[in-house]
N, C-alpha and C positions, 0 to 999 in steps of 0.2 A: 252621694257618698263622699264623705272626705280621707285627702290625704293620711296617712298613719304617722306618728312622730315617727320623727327620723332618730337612731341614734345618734349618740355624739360622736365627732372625730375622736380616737385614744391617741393617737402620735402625729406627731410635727410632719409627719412626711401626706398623712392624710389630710389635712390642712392645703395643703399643694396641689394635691391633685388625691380627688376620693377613691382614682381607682386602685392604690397600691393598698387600700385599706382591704378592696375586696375579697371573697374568695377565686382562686385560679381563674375557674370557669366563667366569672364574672368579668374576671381583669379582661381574660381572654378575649370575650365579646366587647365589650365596650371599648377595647382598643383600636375593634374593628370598625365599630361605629362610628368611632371619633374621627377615624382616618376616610371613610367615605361621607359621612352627615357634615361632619360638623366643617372639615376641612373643603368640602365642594362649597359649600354656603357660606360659610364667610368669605370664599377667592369671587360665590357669586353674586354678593352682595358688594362685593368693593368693587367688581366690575356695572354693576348696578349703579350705583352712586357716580362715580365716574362717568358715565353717561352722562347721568343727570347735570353734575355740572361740565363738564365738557360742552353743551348749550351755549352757557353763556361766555365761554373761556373763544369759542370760535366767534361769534359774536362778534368779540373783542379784537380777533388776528383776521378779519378779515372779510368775515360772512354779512357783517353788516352791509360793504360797499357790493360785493360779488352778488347779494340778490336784492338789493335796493333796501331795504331794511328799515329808512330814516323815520318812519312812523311808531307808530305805536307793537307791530311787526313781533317784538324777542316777546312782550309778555302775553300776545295775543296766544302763540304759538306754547309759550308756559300751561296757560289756560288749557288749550286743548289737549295739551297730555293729560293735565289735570282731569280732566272729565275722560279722558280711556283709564285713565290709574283709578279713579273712583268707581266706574260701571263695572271694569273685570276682579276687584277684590274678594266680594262675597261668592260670587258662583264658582272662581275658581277655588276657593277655599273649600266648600262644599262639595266641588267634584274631587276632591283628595279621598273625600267619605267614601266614594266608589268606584274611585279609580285609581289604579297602583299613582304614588309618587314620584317612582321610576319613570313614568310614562308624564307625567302632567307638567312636574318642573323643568326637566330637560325639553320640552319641547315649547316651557314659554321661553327658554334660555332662547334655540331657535330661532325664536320668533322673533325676538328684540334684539337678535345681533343681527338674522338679515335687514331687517329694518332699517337697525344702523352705518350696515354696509352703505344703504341706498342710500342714505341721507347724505355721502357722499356725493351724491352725481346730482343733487337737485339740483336748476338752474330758474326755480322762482321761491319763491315764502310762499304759495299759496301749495307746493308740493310738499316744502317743509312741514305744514301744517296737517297733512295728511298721515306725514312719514312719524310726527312728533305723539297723532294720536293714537298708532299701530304699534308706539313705542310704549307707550305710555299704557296698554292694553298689556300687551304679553309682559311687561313688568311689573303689574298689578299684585299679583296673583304670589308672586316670589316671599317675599317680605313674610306677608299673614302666612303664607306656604310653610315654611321654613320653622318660626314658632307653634304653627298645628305639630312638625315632623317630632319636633325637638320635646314636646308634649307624650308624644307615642311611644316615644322609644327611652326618657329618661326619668329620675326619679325627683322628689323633690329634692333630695343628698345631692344630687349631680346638674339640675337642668337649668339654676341660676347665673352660675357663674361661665356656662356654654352660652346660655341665650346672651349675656355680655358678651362677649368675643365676639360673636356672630353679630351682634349692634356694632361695636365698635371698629369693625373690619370697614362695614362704610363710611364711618367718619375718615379712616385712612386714605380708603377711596376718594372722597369727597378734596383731601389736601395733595394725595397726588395727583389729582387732575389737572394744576398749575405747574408742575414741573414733567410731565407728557405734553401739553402743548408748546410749552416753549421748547422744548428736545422736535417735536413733531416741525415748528414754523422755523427753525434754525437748522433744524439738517434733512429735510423732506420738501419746503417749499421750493415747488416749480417741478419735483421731478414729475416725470412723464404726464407733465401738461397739468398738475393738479396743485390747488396752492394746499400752504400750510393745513389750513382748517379741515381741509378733506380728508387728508390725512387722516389729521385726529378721529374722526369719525373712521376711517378703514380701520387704522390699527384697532379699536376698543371691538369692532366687530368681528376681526381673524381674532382677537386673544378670547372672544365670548364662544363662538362654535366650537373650538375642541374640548371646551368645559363640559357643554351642553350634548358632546356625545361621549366623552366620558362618565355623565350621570346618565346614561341610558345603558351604561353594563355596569357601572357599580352603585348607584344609588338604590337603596332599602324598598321593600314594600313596608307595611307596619306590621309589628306584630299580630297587633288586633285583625288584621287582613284575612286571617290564616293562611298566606302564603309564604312558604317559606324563600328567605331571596340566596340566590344561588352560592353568595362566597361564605353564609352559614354553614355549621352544620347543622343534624336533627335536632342533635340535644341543644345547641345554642339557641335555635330558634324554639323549643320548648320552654326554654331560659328564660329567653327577651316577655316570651307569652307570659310566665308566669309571674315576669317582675312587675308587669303592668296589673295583672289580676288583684298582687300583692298591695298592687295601693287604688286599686277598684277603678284604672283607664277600664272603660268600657269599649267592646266592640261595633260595629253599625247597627243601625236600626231601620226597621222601616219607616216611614213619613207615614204617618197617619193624623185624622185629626186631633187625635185626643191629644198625639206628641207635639202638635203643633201648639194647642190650647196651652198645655202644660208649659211649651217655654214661652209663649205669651203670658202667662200668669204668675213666672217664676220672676223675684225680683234683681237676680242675675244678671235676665237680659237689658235691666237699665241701668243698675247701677255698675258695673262692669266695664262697659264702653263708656260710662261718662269717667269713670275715674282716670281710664289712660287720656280719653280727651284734654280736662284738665290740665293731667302731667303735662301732655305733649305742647299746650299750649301754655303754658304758664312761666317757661322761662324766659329770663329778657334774652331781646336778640341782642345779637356783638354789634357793640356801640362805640370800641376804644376806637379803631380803625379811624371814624367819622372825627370821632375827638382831636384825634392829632393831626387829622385833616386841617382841623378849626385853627392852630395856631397860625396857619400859614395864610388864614385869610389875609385881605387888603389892610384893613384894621386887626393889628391882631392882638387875642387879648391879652396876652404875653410878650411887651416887645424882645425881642432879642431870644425866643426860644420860637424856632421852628423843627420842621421834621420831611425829610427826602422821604421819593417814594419808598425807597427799600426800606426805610425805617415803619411806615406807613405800614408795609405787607407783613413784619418779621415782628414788631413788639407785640402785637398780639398775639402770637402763635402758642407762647407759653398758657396763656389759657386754655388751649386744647390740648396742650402737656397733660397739665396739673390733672384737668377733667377726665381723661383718659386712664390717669393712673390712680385718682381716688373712686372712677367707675367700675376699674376692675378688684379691685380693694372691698367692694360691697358687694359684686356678685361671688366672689370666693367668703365672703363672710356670714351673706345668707344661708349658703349651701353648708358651709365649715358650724363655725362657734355658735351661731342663731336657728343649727339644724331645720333647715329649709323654710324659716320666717319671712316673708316679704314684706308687713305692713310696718318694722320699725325702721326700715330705709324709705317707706314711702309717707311716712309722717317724719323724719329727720332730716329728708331735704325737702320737704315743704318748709320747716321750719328753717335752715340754714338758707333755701332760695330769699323765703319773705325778708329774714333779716339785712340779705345784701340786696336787694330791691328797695329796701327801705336807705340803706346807704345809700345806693348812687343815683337817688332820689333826691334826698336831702343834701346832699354834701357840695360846696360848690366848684363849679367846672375847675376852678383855675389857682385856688388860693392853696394848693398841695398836691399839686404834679405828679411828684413820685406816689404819695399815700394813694391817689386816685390811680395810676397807673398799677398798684398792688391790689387793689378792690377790683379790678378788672380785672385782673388775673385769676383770684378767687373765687370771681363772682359764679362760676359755673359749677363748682364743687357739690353743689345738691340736685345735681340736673339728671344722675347715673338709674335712677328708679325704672326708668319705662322698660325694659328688659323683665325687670321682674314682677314688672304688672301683670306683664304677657304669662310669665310662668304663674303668675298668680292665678289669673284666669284657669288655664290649664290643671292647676291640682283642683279649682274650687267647679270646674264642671265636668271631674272625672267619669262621672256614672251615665255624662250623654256627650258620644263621639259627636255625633250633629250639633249638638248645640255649643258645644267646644270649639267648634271648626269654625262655628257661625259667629261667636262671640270674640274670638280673635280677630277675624277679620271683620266686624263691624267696628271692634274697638280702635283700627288702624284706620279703616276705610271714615270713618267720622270724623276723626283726629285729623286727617288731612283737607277734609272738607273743610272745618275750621281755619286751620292752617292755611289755606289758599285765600282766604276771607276777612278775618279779622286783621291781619299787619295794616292791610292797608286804610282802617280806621283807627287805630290804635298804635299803629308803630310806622308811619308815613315817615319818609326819609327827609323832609322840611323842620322834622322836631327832634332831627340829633345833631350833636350829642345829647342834650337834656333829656329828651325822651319821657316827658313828663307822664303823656298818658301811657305810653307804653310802662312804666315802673308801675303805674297806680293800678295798670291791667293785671299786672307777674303779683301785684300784692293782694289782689282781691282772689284774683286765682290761686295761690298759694293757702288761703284762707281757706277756699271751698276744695280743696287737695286735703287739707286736714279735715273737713266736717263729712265730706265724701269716703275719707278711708275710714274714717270713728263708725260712721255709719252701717260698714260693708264688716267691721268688725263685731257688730252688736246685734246682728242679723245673724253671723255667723256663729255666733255666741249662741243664741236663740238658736239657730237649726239643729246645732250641738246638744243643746239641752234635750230639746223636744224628739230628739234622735233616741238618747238616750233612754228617756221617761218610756217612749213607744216600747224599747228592747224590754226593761224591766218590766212594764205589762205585760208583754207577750211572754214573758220569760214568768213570769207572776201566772198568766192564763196557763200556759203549756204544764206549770207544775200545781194549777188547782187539777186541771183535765187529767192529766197520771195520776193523781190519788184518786180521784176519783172511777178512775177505769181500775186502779189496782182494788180498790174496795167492791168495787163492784165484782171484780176474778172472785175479791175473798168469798163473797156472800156465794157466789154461785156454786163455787165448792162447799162451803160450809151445809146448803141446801141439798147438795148431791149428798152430803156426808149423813145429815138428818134422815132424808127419804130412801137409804140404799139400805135395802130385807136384812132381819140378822138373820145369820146361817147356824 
């Protein structure tokens, strides 16, 4: 079943935010929503991401010397999160289908803040290595978690420009993680016998538990659940149920094999995961950084222009400005003016990606400083799509809760597999700044980002049609079988009317 066109926004204030458009009883709920769903998920998605780089930030203050580290140690220990973050994505996604959300996400919250507590107290890397893949496990599951929720409970009017916020809260996460450890190794190092690093880790685990049991009283069950969650009332959760009917989220099913056949057979289950793959791996990584590295070589290819570390850490930063605010500029505009379209943002920054991949490709390092230092700032402006792949997903396998559930998180859980795999063929830190093959990779991939969505577009065309054609036959059969049952009433009376005695 497909999504229903959305109306259009009628005022400037619905444009802002869709719920002042709604009626009361609408506003009413999804204020509640917003303030349990959306507001828990994005605090635990930035606590999420912060973790993650927190890793490498202690690393750097200290944890290298304190567990002997001088090997190969920080990325062996990457790796092994990486393999708990790829094993726990699909099943916990799939236990959401039968098990309250309430119950599932708060308790990987749990999981991955005591985790991180201990990670404090290790005293080798072969402990780290244990603790990194316990971490990496109960974090799995959040991310795909959170776009299944955000699928259950919102429409396509509303669920593009939430599943943005809810991305972009870990990018946040991800840049405050540099200013908690130096706050952490400048006013906590040495207290009560613990250096800076430890810290860091204590703090991100006491901020992660009282999240994790405040989503255990106010976090949602889903509508499609049929339970109702306690700070609803009847009629709101009658609400929630019928908004989702309204655009055909289907409720659970049972696993059988014909359901299994069917999403093995459905072309869904490939092209789907391969499109966010793609996205996810198709933009260039941040290369300025290295670049203004490069002036202060021995030889430099600039004489008389170098750059200190703080200029090193702070010129790039505006590129995750710019990105941040042309990202959420696209999830309010799917939702708003392009009433819940997703494929004209995810073919417009494939093409805006390809175009500055092909610049800072061609262009060379050092004969235009400033122009090159503006093309880096740019260059991420078409990167904002994967949020709404995810709700993409979401409206296009409305009519099977399972294969919804499964398709999101294979489409995340692949994406990273890639991700952990490919840089280091293709984007090796020996070939930046030029970054050769890494630009020719973000080009070729921006290519199959646009023949990937054309494709998933003309399918969907096709399903549409054929949807169609079936309704009109059946609707064509139902109204030959009525004349024909009414002609037939006629004749039976007409024959009672012939054979009945005159008096």
């Amino acid at each position: 079943m497909f999504a229903p066109r959305i109306r259009p926004v009628k005022t400037w204030k619905g444009y802002l935010w869709d719920t002042w458009e709604l009626p009361p009883d609408q506003r009413r709920l999804l204020f509640k929503v917003d303030a349990f769903v959306l507001t828990f998920a994005s605090i635990g998605y930035f606590l999420k991401n912060l973790d993650q780089t927190n890793v490498n930030n202690a690393f750097l203050s200290g944890m290298q010397e304190d567990l002997n580290m001088y090997g190969n140690e920080l990325v062996t220990s990457t790796s092994i999160w990486t393999v708990g973050y790829v094993i726990g994505q699909i099943p916990s996604n799939l236990l959401l289908t039968r098990v309250s959300p309430r119950w599932v996400i708060p308790s990987l919250e749990v999981g991955w803040g005591i985790a991180t507590i201990c990670t404090a107290s290790v005293q080798s890397y072969q402990a780290l290595y244990a603790l990194r893949f316990l971490v990496g496990l109960f974090e799995s599951g959040f991310y795909p978690g959170i776009h299944y929720m955000l699928g259950s409970w919102y429409t396509p009017r509303e669920i593009g420009k939430r599943a943005m916020i809810f991305w972009l809260a870990g990018s946040i996460g991800s840049l405050f993680s540099g200013f908690l450890q130096a706050a952490a190794y400048t006013n906590l190092n040495g207290v009560h016998g613990h250096a800076g690093w430890r810290w860091l880790f204590i703090i991100d685990g006491i901020i992660t538990l009282p999240l994790a049991v405040a989503g255990y009283l106010f976090f949602p069950n889903l509508p499609q659940g049929g339970k109702k969650t306690w700070w609803t009332t009847e009629e709101e959760h009658l609400l929630s149920v019928k908004r989702m009917q309204a655009i055909g989220r289907a409720g659970k099913e049972p696993w059988t094999r014909a359901k299994i056949f069917r999403i093995l057979r459905s072309w869904h289950t490939y092209l789907l995961p391969l499109l966010y793959i793609v996205w996810n791996n198709g933009s260039p990584q941040p290369a300025m950084g290295y670049w203004l590295k490069s002036f202060n070589a021995k030889n430099p290819p600039v004489p008389g222009v170098s750059y200190s570390v703080s200029d090193i850490n702070t010129l790039p930063l505006p590129t995750t400005g710019i990105f941040i605010g042309m990202a959420i500029v696209w999830g309010w505009a799917s939702d708003g003016p392009f009433r819940g379209a997703r494929w004209p943002f995810i073919q417009a920054g494939a093409i805006i990606t390809l175009i500055f991949s092909i610049v800072l490709l061609k262009m060379p390092l050092y004969d235009n400083i400033n122009g090159r230092t503006i093309v880096y700032w740019l260059a991420n402006i078409g990167g904002g799509a994967g949020p709404l792949i995810l709700s993409w997903i979401n409206e296009i396998c409305s009519a099977d809760t399972e294969k919804r559930a499964l398709l999101v998180a294979a489409a995340n859980d692949l994406a990273y597999v890639v991700q952990a795999v490919a840089p280091n063929f293709v984007w090796q830190t020996v070939d930046f700044p030029a970054a050769r093959k890494g630009y020719t990779w973000s080009i070729v991939l921006q290519v199959l980002l646009v023949l990937v969505t054309s494709t998933i577009q003309l399918l969907l065309w096709r399903d549409r049609r054929n949807a169609r054609k079936a309704a009109a036959e059946d609707s064509e059969a139902s109204h030959v079988d009525s004349a024909t049952e009414r002609s037939e009433r006629a004749g039976k009376v007409a024959h009672t009317e012939e054979t009945r005695p005159v008096e």
